[in-house]
N, C-alpha and C positions, 0 to 999 in steps of 0.2 A: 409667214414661214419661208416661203419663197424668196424676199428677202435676206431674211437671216441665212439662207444658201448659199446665195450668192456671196453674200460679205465671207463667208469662213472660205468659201475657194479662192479668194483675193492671193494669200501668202504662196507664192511660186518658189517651184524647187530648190531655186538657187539663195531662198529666205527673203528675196524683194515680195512688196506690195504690189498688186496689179494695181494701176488705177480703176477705178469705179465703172468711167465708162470703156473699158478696155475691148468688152465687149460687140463695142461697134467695128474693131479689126475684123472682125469676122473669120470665119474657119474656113475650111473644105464640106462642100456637102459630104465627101468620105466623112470623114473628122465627127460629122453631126452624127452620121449614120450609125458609124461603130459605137461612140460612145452612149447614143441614144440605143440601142441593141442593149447593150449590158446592162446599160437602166431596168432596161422593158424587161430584160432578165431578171435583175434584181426584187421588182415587181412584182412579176410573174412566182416567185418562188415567196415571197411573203404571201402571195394569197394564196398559195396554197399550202401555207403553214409551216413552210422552213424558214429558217434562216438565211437573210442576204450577205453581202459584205458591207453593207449601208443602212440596211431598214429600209424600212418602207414609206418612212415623208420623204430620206432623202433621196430614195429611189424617185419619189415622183416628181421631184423639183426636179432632178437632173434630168427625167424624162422631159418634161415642160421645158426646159432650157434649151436644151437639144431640136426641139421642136418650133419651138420658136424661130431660134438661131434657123434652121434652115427654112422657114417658112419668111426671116428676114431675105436670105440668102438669095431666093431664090424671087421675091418680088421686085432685087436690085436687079439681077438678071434680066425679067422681063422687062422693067423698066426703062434700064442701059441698053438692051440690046435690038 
């Protein structure tokens, strides 16, 4: 499922494809932060019985993502620095 996430946010706004491992650019830990927030929002209101803007797999892939992503982020930090 997590997967299949990833692939459909590949198409960018300007109608190009990301590449696959685009991902390894990496963001801001802002960047993770916020977007990981909305998720954990989006989440947070499927469990308790509303409606998100996403649902709730895709709520949690984005969570996972976001999480990841900063937990990549921040091992290159300690590593580099």
């Amino acid at each position: 499922r997590f997967a299949s996430y990833m692939h459909s946010h590949r198409l960018q706004a300007d109608g190009n494809i990301r590449a696959s491992d685009n991902w390894q650019r990496g963001m801001t830990l802002e960047s993770y932060m916020k977007s990981g927030y909305r998720h954990f929002m989006d989440w947070w209101l499927e469990h308790r019985g509303h409606e998100s803007r996403e649902g709730l797999e895709s709520a949690l892939c984005g969570l996972l993502f976001n999480t990841m992503g900063y937990l990549h982020e921040t091992l290159k930090e300690r590593d580099n620095g």
